[in-house]
N, C-alpha and C positions, 0 to 999 in steps of 0.2 A: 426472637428470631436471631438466629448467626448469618451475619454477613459473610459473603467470598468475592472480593475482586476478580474479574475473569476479563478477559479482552476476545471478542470475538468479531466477527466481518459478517455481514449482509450482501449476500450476493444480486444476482440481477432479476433471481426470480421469489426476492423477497424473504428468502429463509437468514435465519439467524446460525452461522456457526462460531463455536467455541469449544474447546478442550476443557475441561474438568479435571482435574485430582481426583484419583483415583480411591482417595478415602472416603467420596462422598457415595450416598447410595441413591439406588435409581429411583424416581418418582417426580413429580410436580413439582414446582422451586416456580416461585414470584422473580420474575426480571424485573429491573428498572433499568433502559437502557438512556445512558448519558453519550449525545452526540455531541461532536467537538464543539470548539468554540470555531468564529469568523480565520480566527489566524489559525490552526490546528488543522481548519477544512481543505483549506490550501495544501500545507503538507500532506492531507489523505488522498487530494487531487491529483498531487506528486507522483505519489506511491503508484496510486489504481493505474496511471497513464505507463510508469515504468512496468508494471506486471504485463499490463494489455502488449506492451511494445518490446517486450524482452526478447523473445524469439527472433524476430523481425531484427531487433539490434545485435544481435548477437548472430545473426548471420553474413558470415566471411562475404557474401557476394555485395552487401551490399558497402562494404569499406570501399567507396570509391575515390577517398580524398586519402591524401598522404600530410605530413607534415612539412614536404615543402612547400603544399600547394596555398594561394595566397601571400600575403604579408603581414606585418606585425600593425597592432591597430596605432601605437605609437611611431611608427616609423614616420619618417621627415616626409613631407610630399614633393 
């Protein structure tokens, strides 16, 4: 058998996607899917929460803080 490294995402209703090279031809193929390790899971937690939050962050209405608002966390009390 020939192996092909692939990286692909499981969505929320359980399907498996990935991209393929286009040299491979269509049919049946064995996965063996490798989930992160404990510290790796974390960073995937990272990721999911940024995609989920992107739109929402990236909408102008919700900048309601400026750079002057607050203080510096070192500042003298």
């Amino acid at each position: 058998m020939k192996a092909v490294e692939l990286i692909g995402e499981i969505d929320d209703q359980h399907h498996l996607h990935a991209q393929v090279p286009e040299n491979l031809l269509p049919g049946r193929v064995r996965l063996i899917v490798l989930l992160p390790e404990e510290d790796d899971a974390g960073a995937a937690w990272m990721q999911g929460i940024g995609k989920e939050w992107e739109a929402e962050l990236n909408d102008p209405r919700e900048d309601i803080y400026t750079l002057e608002d607050g203080s510096p966390v070192d500042e003298a009390r």
